[in-house]
BASE-795042 format. One line per 5 residues: for each residue x, y, z of C-alpha. Coordinates in steps of 0.02 Angstrom, whole numbers. Layout:
<rs>
X/Y/Z ~ ...;
</rs>
This chain:
<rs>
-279/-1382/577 ~ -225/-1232/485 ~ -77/-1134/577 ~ -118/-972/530 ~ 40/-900/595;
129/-991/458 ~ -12/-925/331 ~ 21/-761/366 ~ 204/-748/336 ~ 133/-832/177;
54/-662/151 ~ -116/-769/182 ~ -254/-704/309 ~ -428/-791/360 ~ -561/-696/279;
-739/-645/380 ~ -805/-784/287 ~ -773/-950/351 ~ -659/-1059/260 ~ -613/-905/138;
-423/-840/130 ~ -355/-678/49 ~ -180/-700/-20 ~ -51/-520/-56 ~ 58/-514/-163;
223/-413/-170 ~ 262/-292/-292 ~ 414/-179/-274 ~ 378/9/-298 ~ 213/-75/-377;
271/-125/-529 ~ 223/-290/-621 ~ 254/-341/-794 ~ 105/-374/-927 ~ 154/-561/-914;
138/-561/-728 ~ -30/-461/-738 ~ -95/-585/-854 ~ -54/-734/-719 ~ -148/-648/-600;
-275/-624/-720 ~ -294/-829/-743 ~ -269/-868/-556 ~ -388/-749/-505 ~ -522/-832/-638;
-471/-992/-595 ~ -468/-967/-359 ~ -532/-789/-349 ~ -709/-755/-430 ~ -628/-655/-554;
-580/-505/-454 ~ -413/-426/-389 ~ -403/-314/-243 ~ -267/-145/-282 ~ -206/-94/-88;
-115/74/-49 ~ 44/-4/-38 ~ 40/-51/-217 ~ 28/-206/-204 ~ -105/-351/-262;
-242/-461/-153 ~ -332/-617/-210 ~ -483/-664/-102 ~ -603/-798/-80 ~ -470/-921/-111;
-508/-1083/-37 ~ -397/-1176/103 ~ -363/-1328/-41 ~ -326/-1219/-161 ~ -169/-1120/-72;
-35/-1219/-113 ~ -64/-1245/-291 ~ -105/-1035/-295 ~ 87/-1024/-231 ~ 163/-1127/-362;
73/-1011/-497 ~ 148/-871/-416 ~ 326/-955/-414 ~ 305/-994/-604 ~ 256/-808/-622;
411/-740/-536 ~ 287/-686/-391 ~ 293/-707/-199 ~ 165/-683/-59 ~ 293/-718/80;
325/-605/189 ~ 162/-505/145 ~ 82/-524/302 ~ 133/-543/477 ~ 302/-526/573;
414/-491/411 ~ 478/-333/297 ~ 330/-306/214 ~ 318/-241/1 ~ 424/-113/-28;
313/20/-80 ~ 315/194/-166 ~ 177/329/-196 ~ 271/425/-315 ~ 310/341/-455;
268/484/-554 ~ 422/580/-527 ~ 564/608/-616 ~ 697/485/-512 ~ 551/334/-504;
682/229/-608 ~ 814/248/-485 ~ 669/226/-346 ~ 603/67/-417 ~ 795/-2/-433;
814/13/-228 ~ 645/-73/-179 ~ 674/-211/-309 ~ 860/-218/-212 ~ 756/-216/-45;
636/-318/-76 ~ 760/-442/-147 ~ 870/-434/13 ~ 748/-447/137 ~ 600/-567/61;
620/-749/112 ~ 769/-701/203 ~ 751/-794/378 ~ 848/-666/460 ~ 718/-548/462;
576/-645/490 ~ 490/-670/657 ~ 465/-512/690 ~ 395/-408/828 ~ 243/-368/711;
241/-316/533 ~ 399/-191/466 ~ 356/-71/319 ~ 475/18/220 ~ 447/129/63;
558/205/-62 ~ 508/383/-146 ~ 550/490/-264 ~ 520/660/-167 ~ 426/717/-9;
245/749/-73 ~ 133/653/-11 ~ 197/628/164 ~ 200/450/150 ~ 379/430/210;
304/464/382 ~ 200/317/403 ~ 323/201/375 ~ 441/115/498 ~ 595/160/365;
535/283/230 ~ 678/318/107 ~ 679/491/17 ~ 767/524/-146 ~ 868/697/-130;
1023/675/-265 ~ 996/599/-427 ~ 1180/594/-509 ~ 1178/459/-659 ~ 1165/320/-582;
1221/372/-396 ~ 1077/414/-297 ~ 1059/475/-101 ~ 923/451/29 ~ 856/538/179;
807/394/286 ~ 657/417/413 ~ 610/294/540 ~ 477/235/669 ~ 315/316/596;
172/225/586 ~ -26/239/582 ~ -156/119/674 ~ -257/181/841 ~ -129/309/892;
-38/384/716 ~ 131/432/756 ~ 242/528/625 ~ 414/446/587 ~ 576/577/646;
731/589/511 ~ 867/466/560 ~ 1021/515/444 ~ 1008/631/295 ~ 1071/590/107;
1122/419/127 ~ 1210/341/-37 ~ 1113/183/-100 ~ 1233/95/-94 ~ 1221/95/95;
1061/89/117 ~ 1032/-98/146 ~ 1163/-109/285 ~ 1074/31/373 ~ 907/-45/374;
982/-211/427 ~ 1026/-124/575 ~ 858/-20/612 ~ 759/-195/608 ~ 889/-297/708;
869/-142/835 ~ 691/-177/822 ~ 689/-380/822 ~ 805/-358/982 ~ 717/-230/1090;
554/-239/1051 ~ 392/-365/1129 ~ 296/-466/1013 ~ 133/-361/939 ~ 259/-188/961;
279/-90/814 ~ 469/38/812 ~ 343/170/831 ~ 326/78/1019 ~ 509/50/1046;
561/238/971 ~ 423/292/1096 ~ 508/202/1253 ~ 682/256/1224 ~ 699/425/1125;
761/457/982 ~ 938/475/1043 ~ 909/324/1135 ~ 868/235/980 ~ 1007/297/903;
1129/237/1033 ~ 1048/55/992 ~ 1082/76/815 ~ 1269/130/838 ~ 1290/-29/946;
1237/-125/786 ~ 1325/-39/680 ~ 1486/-173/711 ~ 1369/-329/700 ~ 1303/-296/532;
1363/-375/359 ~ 1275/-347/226 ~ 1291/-342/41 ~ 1207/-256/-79 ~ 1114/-372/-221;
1145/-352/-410 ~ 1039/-221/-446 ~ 896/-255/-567 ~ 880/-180/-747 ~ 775/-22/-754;
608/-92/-801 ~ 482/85/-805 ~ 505/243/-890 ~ 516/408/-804 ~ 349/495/-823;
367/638/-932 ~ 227/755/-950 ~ 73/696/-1020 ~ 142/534/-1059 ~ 51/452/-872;
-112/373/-895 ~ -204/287/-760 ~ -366/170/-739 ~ -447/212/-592 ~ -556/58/-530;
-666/112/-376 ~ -590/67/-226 ~ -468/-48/-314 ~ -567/-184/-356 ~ -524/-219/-534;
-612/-381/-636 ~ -491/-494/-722 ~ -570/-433/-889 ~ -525/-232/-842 ~ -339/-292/-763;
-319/-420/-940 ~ -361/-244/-1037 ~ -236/-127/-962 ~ -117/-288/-962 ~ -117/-266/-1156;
-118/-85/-1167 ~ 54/-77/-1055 ~ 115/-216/-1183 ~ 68/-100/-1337 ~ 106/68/-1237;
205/57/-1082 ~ 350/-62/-1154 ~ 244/-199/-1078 ~ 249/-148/-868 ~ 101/-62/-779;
109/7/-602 ~ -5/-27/-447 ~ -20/159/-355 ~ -48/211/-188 ~ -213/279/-234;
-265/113/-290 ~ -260/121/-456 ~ -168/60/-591 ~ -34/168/-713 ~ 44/156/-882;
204/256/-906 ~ 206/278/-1072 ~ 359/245/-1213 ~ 416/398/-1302 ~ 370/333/-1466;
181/287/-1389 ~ 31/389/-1449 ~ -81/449/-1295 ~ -234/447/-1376 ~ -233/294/-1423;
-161/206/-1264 ~ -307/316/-1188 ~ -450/250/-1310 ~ -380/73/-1279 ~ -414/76/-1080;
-594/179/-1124 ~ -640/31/-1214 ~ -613/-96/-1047 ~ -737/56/-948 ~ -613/150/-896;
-656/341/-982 ~ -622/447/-813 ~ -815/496/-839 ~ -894/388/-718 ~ -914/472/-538;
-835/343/-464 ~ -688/361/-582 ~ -656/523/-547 ~ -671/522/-362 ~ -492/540/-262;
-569/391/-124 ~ -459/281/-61 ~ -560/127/12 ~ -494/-39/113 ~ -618/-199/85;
-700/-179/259 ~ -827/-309/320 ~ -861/-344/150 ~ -709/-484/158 ~ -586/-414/308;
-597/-501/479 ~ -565/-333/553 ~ -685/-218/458 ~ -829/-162/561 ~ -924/-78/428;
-951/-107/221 ~ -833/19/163 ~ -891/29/-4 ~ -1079/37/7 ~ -1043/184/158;
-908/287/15 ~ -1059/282/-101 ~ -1185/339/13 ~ -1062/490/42 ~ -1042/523/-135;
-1219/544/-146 ~ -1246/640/-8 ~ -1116/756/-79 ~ -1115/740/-267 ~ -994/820/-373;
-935/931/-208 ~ -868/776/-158 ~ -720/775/-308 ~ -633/929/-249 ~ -573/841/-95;
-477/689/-67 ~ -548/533/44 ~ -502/377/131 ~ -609/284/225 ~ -528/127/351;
-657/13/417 ~ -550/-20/580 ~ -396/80/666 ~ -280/-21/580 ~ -277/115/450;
-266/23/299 ~ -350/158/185 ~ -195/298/260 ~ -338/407/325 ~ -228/536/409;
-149/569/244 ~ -304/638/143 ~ -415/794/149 ~ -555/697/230 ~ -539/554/320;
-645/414/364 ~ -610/283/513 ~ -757/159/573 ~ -713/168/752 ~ -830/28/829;
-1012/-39/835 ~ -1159/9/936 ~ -1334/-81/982 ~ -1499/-15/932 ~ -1642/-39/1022;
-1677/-203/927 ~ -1510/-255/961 ~ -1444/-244/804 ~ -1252/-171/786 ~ -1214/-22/662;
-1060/57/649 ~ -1011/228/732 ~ -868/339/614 ~ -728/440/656 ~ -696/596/554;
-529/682/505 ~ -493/834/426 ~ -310/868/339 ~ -231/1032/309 ~ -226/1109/492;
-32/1097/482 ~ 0/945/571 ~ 58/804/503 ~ -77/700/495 ~ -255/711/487;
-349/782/646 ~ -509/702/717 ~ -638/829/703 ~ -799/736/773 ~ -785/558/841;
-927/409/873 ~ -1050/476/743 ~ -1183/398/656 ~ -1208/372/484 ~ -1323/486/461;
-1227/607/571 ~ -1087/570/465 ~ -1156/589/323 ~ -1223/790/364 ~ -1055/813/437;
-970/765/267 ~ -1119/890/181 ~ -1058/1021/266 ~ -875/1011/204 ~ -968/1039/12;
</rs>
């Protein structure tokens, strides 16, 4: 019998279809090299129809893999430097980062490779509560350093030396609660010890299927701090050797992206941008938060022709569905959780809307868990449950938030609809 609490700190979860599993896999700060793509590329041919799923942590999913086939889809990943563990379930989850774009990304990408090498497969801080999610940026746009349960802002770039404000307990899910700054401009150097601390503090006070969010909620913020201090004397940590810079900084005009709709990429499209990082991008390519995937380029690379080289695997930015800012998580199409098929209902609002529907920026989740970050776009899409019709048959009924108002998140603005009442309620916003 499968143990599918062991699966899942595997980074493995059951699909909706029986006897189907979907395997993540970690990449720091997103990044992957060609030669890693390019294994995912054969594994995905080989146990995955040919498709890989881009999530907004940056990292990579494989589905339809068959029960059999796990264990020889982990020993691929080991023999491409990859690792699922710790993906899924009670465990520090990928490191991620949403803005890779900016100027410090090198020093960003340095931290979550130290994080993720300190904390993956590192029984210590396994076990957990529930999942733990930290993410390392390069500035505050975006807001994404709220959602996290330690969200790590770059404020000091000297040489090498960098410092972070640290953030904690934020999180999304049924009842989205913004993380509250913990300690401002933290050297790197320190930062390891520190988070050591906030997830012991979590492992020790919180009851399994919590998230911090729960246990910041019960005890204050000054209460929380008062468990960290008491930590503070327990804790031994040491930082790794810190990886060798392996992206660029983006300078103007020198970013290119492919922009698969709602990260689903074909082994053929992923085996195309593989090469044009090799030829362009001093041979690593970046998984975004947006779900999509990114070439920083080298200074000596021509744009136009890294640019003509991904138009000729489909992506030319001219297709509607290219150009759409829609962040979409795989729903009932594969997810045990989803209650609705994400990507057939995005498309249905894109034609309802039509080219209205590029000014804004989406995310649709097809549960509360939140997967697609709908608090942190313009509009935002949550399938909130399933209703009989008269035939008995079940449809799903849609939340709908509106960013902007000044809050930190994403406000409901009309709850339980229909599709159709969801769809004139998204009309209206053209």
């Amino acid at each position: 019998m499968v143990n599918m609490q062991e699966l899942r700190i595997e980074g493995i979860y059951q699909q909706r279809q029986d006897g189907y599993f979907m395997r993540r896999i970690k990449l720091p700060a997103g990044v992957l090299s060609t030669e890693q793509a390019i294994a995912i590329c054969a594994i995905a041919d080989r146990f995955a129809r040919g498709r890989v799923h881009l999530t907004t942590r940056c990292s990579m999913e494989l589905h339809w893999l068959r029960e059999e086939d796990l264990p020889q889809v982990a020993r691929e990943f080991v023999a491409a430097g990859l690792t699922s563990r710790g993906a899924c379930g009670g465990a520090v989850r990928g490191i991620t980062c949403s803005t890779q774009a900016m100027a410090g990304f090198p020093a960003v990408e340095r931290l979550a490779w130290q994080l993720h090498s300190h904390f993956t497969d590192n029984p210590r801080f396994e076990r957990l509560p529930k999942k733990f999610k930290i993410a390392v940026e390069g500035g505050y746009a975006g807001g994404r350093h709220l959602i996290q349960d330690v969200g790590l802002v770059l404020v000091r770039l000297d040489g090498e030396k960098a410092w972070y404000d640290v953030w904690t307990g934020g999180g999304l899910g049924r009842a989205p609660v913004p993380g509250f700054l913990l300690t401002e401009a933290v050297p790197a150097q320190q930062i390891i010890p520190l988070v050591e601390r906030v997830v012991r503090v979590y492992a020790a006070n919180t009851p399994v299927g919590k998230r911090l969010k729960h246990l910041v909620a019960e005890v204050g913020q000054d209460g929380f701090r008062q468990l960290l201090a008491e930590q503070a004397e327990e804790t031994e940590a040491s930082m790794p050797v810190p990886a060798p810079r392996r992206v660029v900084a983006a300078a103007p005009g020198r970013r290119i992206e492919a922009r698969p709709f709602a990260g689903e990429v074909t082994t053929a499209e992923l085996r195309t941008v593989a090469e044009t990082a090799q030829a362009f991008a001093e041979g690593t390519l970046i998984v975004t938060a947006e779900q999509n995937l990114a070439l920083h380029l080298a200074h000596d690379a021509d744009p136009a022709d890294a640019v003509a080289m991904l138009t000729r695997a489909g992506f030319a930015g001219t297709a509607r569905e290219e150009r759409m800012a829609f962040r979409i998580c795989p729903g009932n199409h594969e997810c045990r959780m989803g209650l609705g098929p994400t990507r057939d209902i995005a498309r249905s609002i894109m034609d309802r809307l039509g080219p209205a529907a590029e000014k804004l920026t989406w995310a649709m989740s097809g549960c509360h868990n939140s997967c697609a970050q709908p608090q942190l776009a313009e509009v935002g899409v949550v399938i909130a449950g399933l209703d009989k019709d008269a035939a008995g048959e079940r449809h799903p009924r849609f939340d709908l938030l509106r960013g902007g108002s000044g809050e930190a998140f994403a406000q409901p603005v009309a709850t339980s609809l229909t599709l159709e009442e969801l769809l004139d309620a998204v009309e209206r916003l053209g």
